[in-house]
Every structure is written in structure tokens, then in C-alpha cells.
N, CA, C and O atoms as a DFTB+ gen file, in Angstrom:
728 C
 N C O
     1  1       0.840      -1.161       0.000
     2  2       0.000       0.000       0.000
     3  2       0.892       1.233       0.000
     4  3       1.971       1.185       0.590
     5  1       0.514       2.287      -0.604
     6  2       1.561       3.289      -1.046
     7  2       0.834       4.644      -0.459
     8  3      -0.324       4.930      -0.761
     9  1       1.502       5.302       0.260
    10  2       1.106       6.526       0.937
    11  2       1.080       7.719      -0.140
    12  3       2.149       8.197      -0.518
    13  1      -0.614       8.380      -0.821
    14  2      -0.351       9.583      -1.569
    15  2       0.024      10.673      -1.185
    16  3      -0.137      11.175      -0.073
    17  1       0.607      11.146      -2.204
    18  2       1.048      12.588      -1.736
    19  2       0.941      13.423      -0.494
    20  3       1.818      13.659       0.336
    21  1      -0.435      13.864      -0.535
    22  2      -1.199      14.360       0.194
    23  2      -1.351      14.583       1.752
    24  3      -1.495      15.442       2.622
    25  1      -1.202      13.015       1.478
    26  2      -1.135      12.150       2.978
    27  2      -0.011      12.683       3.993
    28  3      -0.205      12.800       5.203
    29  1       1.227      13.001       3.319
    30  2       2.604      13.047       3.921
    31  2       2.452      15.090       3.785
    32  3       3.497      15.712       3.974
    33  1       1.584      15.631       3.575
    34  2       1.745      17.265       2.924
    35  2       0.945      17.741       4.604
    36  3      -0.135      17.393       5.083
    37  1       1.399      18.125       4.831
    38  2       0.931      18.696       6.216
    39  2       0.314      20.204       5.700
    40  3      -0.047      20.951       6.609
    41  1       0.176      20.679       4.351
    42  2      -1.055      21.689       3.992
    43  2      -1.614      21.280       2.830
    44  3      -1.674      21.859       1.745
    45  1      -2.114      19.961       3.255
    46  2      -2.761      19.282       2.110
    47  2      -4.673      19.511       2.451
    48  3      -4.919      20.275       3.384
    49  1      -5.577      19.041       1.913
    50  2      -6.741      19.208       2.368
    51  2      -7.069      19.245       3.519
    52  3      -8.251      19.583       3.594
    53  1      -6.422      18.988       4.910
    54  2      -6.874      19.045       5.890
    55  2      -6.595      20.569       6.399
    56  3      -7.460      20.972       7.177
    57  1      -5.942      21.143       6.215
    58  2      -5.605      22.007       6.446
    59  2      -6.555      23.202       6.262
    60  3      -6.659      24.221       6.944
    61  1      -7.182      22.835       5.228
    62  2      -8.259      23.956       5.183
    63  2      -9.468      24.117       5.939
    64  3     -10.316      24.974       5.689
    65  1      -9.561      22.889       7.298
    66  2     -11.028      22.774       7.988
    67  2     -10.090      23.094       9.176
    68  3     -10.115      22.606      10.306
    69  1      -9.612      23.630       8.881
    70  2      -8.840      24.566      10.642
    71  2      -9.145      25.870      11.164
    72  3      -8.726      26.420      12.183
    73  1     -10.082      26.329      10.140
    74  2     -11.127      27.730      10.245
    75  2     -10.037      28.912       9.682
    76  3      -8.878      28.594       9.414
    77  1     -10.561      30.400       9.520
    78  2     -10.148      30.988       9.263
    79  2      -8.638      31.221       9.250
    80  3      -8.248      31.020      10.400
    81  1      -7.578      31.568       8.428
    82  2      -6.679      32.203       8.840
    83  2      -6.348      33.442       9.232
    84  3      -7.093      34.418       9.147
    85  1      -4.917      33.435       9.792
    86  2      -4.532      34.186      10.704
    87  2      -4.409      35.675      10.250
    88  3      -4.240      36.671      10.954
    89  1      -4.509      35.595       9.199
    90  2      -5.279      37.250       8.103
    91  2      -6.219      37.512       8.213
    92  3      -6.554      38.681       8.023
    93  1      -6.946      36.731       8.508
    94  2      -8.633      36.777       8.062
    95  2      -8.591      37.282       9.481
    96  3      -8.757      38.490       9.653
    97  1      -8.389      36.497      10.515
    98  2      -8.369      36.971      11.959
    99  2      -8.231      38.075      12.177
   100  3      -9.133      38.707      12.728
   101  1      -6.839      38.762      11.747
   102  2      -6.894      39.496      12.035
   103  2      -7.502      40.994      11.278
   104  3      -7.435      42.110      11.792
   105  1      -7.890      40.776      10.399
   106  2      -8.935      41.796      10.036
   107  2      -9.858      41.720      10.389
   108  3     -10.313      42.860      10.481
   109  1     -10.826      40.718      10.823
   110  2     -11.374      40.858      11.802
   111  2     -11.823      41.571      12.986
   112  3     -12.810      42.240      13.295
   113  1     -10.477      41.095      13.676
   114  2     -10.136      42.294      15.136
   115  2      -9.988      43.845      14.228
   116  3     -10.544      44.858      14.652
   117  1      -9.508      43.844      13.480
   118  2      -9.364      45.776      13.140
   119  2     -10.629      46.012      12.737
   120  3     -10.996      47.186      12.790
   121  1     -11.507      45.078      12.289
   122  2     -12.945      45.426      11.840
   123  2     -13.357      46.335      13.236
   124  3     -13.556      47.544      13.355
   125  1     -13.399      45.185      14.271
   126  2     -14.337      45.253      16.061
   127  2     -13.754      46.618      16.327
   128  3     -14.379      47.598      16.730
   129  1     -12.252      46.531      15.999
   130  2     -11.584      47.778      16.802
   131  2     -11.745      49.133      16.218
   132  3     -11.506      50.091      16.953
   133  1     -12.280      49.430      14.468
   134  2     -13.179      50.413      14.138
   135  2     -14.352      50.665      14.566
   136  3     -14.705      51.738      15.055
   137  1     -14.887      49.895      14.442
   138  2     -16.229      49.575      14.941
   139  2     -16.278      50.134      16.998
   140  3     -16.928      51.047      17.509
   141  1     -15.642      49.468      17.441
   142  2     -15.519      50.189      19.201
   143  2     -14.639      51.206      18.699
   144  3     -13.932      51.185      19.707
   145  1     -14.114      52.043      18.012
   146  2     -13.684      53.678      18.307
   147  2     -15.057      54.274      17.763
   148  3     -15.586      55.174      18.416
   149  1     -15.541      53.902      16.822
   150  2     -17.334      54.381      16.156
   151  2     -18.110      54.866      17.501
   152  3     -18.554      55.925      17.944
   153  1     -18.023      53.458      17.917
   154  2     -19.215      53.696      19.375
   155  2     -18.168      54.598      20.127
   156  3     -18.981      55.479      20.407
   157  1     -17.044      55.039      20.645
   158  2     -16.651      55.892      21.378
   159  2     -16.777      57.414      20.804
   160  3     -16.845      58.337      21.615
   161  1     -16.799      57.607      19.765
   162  2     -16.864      58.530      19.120
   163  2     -18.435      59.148      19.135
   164  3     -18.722      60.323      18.909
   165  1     -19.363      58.081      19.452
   166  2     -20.765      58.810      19.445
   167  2     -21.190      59.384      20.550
   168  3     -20.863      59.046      21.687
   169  1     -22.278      60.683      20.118
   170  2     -22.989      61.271      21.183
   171  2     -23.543      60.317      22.021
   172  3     -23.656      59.198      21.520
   173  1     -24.012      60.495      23.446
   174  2     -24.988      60.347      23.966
   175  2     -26.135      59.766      23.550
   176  3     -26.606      58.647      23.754
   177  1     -26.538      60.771      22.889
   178  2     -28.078      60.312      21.850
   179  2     -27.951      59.183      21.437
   180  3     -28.463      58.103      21.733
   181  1     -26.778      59.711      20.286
   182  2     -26.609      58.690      19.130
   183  2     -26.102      56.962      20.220
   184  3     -26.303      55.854      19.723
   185  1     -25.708      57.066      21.123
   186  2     -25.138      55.840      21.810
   187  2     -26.506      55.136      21.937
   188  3     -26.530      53.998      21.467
   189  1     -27.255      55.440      22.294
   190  2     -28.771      55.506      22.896
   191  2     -29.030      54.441      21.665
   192  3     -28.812      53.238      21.805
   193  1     -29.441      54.930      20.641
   194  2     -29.642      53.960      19.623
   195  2     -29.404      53.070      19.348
   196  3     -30.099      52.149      18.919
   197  1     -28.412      53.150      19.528
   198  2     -27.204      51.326      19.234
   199  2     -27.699      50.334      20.303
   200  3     -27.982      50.793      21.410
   201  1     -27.821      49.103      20.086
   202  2     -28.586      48.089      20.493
   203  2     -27.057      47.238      21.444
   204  3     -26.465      46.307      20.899
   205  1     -26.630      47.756      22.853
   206  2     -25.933      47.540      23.721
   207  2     -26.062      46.803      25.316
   208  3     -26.539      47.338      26.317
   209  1     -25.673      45.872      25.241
   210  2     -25.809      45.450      26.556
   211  2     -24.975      46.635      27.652
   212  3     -24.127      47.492      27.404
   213  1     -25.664      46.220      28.954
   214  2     -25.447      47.032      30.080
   215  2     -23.610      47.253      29.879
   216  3     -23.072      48.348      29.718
   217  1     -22.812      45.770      29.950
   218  2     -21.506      45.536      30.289
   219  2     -21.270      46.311      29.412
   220  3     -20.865      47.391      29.842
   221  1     -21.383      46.201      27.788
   222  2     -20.805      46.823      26.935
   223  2     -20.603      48.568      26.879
   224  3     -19.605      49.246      26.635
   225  1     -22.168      48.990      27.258
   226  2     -22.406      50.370      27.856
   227  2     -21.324      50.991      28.410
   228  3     -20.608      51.908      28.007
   229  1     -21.333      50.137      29.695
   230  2     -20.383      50.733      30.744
   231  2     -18.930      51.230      29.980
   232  3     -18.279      52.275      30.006
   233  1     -18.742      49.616      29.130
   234  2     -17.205      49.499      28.504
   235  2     -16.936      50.743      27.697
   236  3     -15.743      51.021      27.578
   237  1     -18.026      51.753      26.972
   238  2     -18.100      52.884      26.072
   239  2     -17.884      53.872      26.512
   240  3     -17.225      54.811      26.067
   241  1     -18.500      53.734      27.561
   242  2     -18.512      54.934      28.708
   243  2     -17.375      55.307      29.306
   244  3     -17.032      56.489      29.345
   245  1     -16.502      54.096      29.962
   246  2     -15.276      53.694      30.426
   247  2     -13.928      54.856      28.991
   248  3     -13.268      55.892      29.074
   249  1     -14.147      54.003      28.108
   250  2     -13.198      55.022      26.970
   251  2     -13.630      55.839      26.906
   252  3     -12.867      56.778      26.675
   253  1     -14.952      56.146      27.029
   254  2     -15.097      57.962      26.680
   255  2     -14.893      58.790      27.513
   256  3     -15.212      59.937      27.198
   257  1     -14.200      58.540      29.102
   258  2     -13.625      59.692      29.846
   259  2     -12.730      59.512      30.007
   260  3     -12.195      60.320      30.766
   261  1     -12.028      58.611      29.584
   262  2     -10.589      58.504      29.342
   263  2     -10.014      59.973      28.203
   264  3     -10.529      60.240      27.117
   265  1      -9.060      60.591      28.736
   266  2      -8.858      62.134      28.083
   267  2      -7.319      61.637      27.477
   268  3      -6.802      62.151      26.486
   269  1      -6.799      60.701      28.163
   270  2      -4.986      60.552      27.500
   271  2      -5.327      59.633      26.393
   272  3      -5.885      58.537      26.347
   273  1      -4.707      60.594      25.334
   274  2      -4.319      59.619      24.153
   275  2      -4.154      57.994      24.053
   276  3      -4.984      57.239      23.547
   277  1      -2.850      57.597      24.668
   278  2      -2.824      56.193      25.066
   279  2      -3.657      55.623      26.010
   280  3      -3.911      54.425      25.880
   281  1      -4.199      56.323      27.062
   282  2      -4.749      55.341      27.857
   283  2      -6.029      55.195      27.237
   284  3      -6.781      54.252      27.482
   285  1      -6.441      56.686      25.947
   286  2      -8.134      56.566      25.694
   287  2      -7.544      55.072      24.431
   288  3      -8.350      54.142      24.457
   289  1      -6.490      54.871      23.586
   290  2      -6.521      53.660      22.362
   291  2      -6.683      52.461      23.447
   292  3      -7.490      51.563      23.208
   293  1      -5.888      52.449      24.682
   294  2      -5.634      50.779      25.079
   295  2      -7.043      50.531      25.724
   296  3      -7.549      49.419      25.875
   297  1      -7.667      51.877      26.127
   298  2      -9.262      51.710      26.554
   299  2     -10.212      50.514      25.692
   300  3     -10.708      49.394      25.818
   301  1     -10.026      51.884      24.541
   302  2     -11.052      50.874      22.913
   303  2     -10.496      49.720      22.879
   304  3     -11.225      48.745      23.060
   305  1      -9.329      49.556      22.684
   306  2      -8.756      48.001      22.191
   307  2      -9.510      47.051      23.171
   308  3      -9.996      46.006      22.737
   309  1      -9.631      47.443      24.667
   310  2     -10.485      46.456      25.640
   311  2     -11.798      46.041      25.216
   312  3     -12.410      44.973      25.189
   313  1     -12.078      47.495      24.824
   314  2     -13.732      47.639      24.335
   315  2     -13.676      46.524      23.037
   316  3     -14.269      45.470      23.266
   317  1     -13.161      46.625      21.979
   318  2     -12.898      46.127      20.955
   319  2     -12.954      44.214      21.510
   320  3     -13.712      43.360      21.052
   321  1     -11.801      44.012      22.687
   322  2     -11.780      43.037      23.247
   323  2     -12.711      42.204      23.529
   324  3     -12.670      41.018      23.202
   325  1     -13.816      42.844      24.280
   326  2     -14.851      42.663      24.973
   327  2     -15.849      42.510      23.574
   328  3     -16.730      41.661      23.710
   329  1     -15.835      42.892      22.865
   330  2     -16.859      43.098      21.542
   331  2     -16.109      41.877      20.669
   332  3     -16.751      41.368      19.750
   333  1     -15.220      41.571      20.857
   334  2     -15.130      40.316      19.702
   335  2     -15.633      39.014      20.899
   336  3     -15.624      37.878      20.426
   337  1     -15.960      39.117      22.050
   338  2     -16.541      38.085      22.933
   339  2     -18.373      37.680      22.081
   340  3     -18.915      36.575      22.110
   341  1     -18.867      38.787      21.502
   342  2     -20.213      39.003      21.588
   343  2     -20.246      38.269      20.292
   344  3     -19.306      38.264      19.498
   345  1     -21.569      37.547      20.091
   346  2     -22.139      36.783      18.870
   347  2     -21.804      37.570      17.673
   348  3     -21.823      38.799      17.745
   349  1     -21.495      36.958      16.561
   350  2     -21.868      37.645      15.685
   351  2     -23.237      38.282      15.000
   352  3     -23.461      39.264      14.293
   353  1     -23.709      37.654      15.339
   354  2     -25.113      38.483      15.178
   355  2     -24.833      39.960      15.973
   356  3     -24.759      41.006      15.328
   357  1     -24.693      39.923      17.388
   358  2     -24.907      41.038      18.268
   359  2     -23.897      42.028      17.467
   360  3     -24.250      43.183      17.706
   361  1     -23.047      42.005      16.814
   362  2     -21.898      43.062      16.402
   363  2     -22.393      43.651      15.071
   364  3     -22.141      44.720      14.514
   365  1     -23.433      42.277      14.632
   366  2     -23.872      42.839      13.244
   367  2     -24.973      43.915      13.868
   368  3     -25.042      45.136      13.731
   369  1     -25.484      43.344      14.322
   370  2     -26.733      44.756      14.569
   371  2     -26.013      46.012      15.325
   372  3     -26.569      47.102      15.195
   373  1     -24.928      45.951      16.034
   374  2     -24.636      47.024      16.390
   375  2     -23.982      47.729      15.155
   376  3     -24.290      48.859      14.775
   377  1     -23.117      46.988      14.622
   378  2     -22.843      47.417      12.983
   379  2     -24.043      48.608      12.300
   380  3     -23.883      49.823      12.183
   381  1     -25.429      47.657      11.865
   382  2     -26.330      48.196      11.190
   383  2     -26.567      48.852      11.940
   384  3     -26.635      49.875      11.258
   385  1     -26.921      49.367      13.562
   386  2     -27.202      50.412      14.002
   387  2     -25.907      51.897      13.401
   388  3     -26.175      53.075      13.161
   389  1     -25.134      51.481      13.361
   390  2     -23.979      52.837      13.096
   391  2     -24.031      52.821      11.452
   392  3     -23.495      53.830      10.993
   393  1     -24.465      52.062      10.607
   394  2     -24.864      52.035       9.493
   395  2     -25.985      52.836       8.804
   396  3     -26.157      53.347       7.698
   397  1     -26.795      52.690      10.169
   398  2     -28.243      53.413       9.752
   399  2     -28.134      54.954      10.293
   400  3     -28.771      55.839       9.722
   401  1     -27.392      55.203      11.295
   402  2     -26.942      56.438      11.817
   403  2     -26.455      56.966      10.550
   404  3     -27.236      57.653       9.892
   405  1     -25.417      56.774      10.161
   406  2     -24.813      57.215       9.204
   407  2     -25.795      57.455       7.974
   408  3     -25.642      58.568       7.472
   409  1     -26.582      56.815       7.490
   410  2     -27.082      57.202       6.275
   411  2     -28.167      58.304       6.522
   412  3     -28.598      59.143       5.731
   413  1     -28.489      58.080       7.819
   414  2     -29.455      59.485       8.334
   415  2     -28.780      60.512       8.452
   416  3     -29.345      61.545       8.095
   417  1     -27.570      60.610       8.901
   418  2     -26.594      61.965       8.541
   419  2     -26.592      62.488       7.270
   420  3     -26.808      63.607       6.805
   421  1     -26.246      61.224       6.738
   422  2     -26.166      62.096       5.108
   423  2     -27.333      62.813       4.186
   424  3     -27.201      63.756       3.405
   425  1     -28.941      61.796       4.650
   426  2     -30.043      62.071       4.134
   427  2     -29.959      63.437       4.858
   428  3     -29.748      64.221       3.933
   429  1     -29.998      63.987       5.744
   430  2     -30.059      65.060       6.334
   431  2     -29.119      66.446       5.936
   432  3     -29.536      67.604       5.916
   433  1     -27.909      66.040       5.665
   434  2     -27.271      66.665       5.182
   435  2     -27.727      67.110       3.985
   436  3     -28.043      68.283       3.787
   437  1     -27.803      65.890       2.841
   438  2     -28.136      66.621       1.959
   439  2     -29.399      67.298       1.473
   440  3     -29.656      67.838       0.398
   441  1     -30.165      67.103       2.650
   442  2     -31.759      67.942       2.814
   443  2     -31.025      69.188       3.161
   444  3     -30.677      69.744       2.119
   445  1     -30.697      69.768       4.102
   446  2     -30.153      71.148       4.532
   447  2     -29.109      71.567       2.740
   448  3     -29.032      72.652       2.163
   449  1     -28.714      70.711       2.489
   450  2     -28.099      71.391       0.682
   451  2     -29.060      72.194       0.132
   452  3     -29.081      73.394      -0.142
   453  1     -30.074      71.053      -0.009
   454  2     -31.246      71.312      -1.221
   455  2     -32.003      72.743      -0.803
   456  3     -32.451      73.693      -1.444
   457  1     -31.911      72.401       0.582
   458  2     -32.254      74.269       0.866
   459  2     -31.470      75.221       1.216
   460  3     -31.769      76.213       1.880
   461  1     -30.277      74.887       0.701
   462  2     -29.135      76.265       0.791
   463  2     -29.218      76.486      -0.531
   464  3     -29.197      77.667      -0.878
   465  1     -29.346      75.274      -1.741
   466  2     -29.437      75.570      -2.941
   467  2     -30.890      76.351      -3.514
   468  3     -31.084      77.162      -4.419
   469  1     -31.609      75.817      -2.720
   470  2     -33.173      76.977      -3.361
   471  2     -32.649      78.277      -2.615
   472  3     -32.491      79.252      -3.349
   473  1     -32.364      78.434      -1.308
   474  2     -32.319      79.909      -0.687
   475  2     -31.437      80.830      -1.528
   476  3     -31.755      81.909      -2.026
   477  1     -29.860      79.972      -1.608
   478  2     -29.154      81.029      -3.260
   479  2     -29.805      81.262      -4.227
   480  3     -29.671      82.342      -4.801
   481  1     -30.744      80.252      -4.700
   482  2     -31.289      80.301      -6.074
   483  2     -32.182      81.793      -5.805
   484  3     -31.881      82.923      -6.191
   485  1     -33.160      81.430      -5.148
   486  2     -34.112      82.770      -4.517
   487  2     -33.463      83.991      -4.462
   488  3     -33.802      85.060      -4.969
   489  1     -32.368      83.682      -3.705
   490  2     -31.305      85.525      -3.524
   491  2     -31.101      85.957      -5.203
   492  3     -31.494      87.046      -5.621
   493  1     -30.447      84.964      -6.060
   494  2     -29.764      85.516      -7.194
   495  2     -31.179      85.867      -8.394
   496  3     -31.216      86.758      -9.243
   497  1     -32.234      84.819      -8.076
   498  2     -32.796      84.936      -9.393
   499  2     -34.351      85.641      -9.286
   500  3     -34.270      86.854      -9.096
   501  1     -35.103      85.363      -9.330
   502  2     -36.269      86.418     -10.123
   503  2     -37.737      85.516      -9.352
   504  3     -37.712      84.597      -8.534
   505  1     -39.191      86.361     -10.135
   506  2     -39.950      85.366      -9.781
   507  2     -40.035      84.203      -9.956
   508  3     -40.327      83.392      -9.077
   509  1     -39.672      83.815     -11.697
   510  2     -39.788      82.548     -11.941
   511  2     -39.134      81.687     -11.049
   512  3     -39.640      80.579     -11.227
   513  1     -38.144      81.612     -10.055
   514  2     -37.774      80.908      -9.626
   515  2     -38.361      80.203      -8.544
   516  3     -38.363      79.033      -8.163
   517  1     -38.855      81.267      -8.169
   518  2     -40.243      81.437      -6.635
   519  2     -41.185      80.459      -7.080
   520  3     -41.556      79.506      -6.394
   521  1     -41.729      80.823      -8.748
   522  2     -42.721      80.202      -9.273
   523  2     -42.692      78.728      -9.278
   524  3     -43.670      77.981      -9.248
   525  1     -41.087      78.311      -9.331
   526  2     -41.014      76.992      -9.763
   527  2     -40.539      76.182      -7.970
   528  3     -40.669      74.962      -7.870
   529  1     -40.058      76.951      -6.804
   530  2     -40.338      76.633      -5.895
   531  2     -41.714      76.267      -5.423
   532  3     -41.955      75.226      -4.812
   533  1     -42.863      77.438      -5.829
   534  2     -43.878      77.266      -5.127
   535  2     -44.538      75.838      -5.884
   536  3     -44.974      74.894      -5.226
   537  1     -44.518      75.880      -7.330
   538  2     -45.546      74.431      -8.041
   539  2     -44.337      73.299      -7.225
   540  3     -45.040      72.777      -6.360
   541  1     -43.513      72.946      -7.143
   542  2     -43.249      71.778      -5.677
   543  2     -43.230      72.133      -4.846
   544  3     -42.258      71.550      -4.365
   545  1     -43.749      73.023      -3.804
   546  2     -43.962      73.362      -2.393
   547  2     -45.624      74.145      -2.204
   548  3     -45.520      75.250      -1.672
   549  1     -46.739      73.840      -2.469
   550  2     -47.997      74.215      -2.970
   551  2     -48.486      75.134      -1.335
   552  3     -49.304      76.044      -1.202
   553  1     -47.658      74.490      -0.338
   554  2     -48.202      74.895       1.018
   555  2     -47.354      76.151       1.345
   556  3     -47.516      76.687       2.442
   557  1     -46.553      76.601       0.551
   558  2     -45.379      77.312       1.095
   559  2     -45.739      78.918       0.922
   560  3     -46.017      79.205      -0.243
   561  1     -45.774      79.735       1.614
   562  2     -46.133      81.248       1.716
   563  2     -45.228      82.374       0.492
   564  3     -44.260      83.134       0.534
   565  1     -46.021      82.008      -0.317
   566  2     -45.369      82.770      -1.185
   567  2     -44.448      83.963      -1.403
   568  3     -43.339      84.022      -1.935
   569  1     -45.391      85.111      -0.717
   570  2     -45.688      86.693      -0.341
   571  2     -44.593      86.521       0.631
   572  3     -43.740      87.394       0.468
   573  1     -44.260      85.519       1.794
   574  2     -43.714      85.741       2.685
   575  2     -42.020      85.690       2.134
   576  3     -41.141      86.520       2.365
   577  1     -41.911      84.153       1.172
   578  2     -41.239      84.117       0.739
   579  2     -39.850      85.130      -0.380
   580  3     -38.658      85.374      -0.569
   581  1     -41.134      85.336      -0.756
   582  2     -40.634      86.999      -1.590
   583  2     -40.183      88.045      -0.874
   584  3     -39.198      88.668      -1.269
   585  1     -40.808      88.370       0.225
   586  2     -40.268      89.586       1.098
   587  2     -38.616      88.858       1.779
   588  3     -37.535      89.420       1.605
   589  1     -38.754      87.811       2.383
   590  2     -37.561      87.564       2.607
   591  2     -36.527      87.625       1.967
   592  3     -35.499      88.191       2.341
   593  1     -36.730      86.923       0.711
   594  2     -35.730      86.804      -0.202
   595  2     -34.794      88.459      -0.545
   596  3     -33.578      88.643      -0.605
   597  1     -36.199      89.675      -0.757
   598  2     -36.055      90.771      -1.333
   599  2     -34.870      91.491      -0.084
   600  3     -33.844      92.160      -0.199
   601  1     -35.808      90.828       1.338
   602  2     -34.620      92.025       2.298
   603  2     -33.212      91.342       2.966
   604  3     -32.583      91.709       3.959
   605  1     -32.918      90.014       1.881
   606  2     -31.879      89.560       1.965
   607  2     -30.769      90.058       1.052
   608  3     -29.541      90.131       1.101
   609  1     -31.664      90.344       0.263
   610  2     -30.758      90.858      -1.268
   611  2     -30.224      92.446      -0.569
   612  3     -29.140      93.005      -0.403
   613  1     -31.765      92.781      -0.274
   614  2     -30.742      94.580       0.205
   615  2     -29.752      93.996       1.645
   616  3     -28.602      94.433       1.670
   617  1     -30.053      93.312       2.480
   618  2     -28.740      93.281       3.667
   619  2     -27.373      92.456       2.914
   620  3     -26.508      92.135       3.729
   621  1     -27.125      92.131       1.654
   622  2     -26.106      91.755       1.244
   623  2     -25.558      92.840       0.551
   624  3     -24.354      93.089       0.489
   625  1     -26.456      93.476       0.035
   626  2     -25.806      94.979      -0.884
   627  2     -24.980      96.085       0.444
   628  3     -24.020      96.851       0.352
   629  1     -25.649      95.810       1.324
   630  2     -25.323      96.796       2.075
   631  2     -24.363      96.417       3.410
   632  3     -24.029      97.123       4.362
   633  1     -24.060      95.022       3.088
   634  2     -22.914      94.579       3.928
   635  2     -23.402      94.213       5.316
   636  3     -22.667      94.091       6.296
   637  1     -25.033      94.011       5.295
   638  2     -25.416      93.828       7.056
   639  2     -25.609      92.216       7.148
   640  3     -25.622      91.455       6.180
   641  1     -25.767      91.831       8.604
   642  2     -25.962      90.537       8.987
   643  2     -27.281      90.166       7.699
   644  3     -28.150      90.755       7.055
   645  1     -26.637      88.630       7.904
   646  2     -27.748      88.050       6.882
   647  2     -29.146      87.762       8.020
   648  3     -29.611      86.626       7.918
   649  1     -29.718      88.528       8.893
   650  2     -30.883      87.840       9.410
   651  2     -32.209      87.463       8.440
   652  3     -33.095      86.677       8.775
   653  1     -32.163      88.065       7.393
   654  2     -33.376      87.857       6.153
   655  2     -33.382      86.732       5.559
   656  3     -34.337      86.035       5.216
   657  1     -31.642      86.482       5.383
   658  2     -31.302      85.469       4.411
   659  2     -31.262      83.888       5.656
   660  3     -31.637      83.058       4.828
   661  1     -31.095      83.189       6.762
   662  2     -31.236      82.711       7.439
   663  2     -32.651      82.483       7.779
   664  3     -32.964      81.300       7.646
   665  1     -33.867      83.469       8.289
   666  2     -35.004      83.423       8.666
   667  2     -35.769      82.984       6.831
   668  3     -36.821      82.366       6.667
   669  1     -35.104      83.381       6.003
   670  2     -35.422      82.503       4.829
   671  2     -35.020      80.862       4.480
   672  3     -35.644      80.012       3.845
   673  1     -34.039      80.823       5.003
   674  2     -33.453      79.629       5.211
   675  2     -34.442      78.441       5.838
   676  3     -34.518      77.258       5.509
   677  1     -35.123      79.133       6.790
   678  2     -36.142      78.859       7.960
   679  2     -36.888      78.208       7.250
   680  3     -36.895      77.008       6.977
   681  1     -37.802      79.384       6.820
   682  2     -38.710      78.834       5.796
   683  2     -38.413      77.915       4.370
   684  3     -39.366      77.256       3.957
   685  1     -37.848      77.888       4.037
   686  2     -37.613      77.258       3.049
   687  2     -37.483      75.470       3.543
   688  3     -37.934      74.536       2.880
   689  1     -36.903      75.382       4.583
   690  2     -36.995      74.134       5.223
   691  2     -38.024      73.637       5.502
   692  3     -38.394      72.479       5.304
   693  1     -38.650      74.642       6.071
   694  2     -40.098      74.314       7.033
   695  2     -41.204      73.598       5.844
   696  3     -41.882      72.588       6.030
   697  1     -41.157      74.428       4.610
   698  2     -41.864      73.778       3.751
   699  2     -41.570      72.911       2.942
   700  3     -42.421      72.295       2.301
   701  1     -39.503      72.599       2.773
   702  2     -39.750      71.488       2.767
   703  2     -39.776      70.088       3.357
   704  3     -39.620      69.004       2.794
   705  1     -39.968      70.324       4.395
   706  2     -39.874      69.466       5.654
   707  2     -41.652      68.916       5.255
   708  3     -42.137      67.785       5.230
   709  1     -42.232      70.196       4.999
   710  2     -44.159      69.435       5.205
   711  2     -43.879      69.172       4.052
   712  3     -44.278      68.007       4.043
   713  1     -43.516      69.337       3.102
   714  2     -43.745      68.581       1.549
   715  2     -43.319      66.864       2.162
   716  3     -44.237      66.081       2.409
   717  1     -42.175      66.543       2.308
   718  2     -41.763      65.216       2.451
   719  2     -42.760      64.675       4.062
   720  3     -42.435      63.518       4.329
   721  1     -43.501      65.070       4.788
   722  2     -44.181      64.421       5.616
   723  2     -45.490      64.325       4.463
   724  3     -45.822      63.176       4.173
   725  1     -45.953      65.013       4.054
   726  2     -47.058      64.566       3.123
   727  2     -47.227      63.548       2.308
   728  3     -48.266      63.444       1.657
């Protein structure tokens, strides 16, 4: 009987049911350990959201009054520590919780654009522009709109605080804030 190859190869097929390698591992851990500076990095609020056991809580809390540089990294790395203990499931949802944070930042963000971009548009251009604000904003105060716009234009000619151009800002949100609840 003749021994194959294989047999005598100590990284022959068996080798591959030994679970991940030691790369994989460790990206892994730098995954957890982004992931726990994320959660140290969040507000209050925003902590609130994230779907955390008590221990883990504490562990967030723990790095976030940590003020020294090194002692706040070897903090997280614990945190990080303590977070590669937890199911994978539990890391995924804390994951998608900072996932979903994040895309609400940006939806938000780029809502506050869309109305810095109508409020310039309004300062630089004419009625038609008003016109084509108001047919997508049907609830929005026209008259009011116009006066703002107008005593934004004179406090820019004349070098004063923008309070016209801001309290337009206002409005311009406000309606489109009720357009998208509608």
C-alpha cells in the first residue's frame, strides 16, 4: 500500500477545515476595533440607539472619559476586546445600528443642501424661480417668501448681517420638511 502525496503534505486538504486564517483573523479584530472607536466617538443620543448590553455600555462609557491619548486607544482596544466576545449576530446589529446612523446623517445633510441651494437660487434669481419653488412646495407662503428673499438681497448689498437670508433659510426648510411628511 503506497502513501499519496497528500497524505505526507501537512497543507494538504486538511488544512483547510482549521477555520479561518490568521489574516482573516486578524482583520477581523481591526474590523471590532473600528467599529468600538465608532461607538466611542458617538454622542450620547446617538449611543442611545445602538442596540448595547449594560456591560458593553459601561465598557463605552469607560473610553469615553478617558482624556490621554494612550490610555483613551488601550481603553477601545479592551472595548474592541470585549466586543469580539459578543455573537456575531450582536456586532452585526450594532454594525447596522452605526450604518443606519450614518445614512441618516447624510439624508439630512443633503436635505439642509437642497435648501441652501433653493435659498441662493431665490437671492440671485427672479420670480420665476419662486414660481417653480412654489408648483413643488404648494403649502409654502409665497408673499412671505418673496419679502424675505427681497430684504436679503438689500442686507447683502449693504454689507449687514444676513438675518433675512437665514429666517429665509427657515422657511424654506419648514416647507420642505411638510412637503416630504405629506
Amino acid at each position: 500500500m503506497q502513501i499519496g502525496e497528500h497524505e505526507l503534505n501537512p497543507s494538504g486538504p486538511e488544512q483547510d477545515d482549521e477555520g479561518p486564517s490568521r489574516s482573516q483573523l486578524r482583520r477581523e479584530a481591526l474590523d471590532v476595533l473600528k467599529l468600538a472607536q465608532a461607538l466611542v466617538d458617538l454622542t450620547d443620543a446617538q449611543l442611545g440607539q445602538v442596540p448595547l448590553g449594560d456591560d458593553l455600555l459601561e465598557e463605552v462609557r469607560r473610553a469615553r472619559a478617558v482624556t490621554q491619548q494612550i490610555a483613551r486607544k488601550r481603553q477601545t482596544q479592551f472595548l474592541a476586546k470585549q466586543m469580539r466576545k459578543l455573537d456575531d449576530v450582536d456586532v452585526d446589529a450594532i454594525r447596522a445600528a452605526l450604518d443606519h446612523d450614518r445614512n441618516n446623517i447624510r439624508r439630512e445633510a443633503a436635505a439642509l443642501h437642497r435648501v441652501e441651494q433653493w435659498r441662493d437660487r431665490l437671492l440671485e434669481g427672479d420670480d420665476e424661480t419662486l414660481n417653480e419653488f412654489i408648483a413643488l412646495h404648494a403649502q409654502a407662503d409665497r408673499q412671505h417668501l418673496r419679502t424675505l428673499a427681497r430684504q436679503a438681497r438689500i442686507e447683502r448689498e449693504r454689507n449687514k448681517p444676513p438675518h433675512a437670508a437665514r429666517e429665509l433659510f427657515r422657511a424654506l426648510r419648514e416647507a420642505m420638511d411638510e412637503r416630504g411628511k405629506g
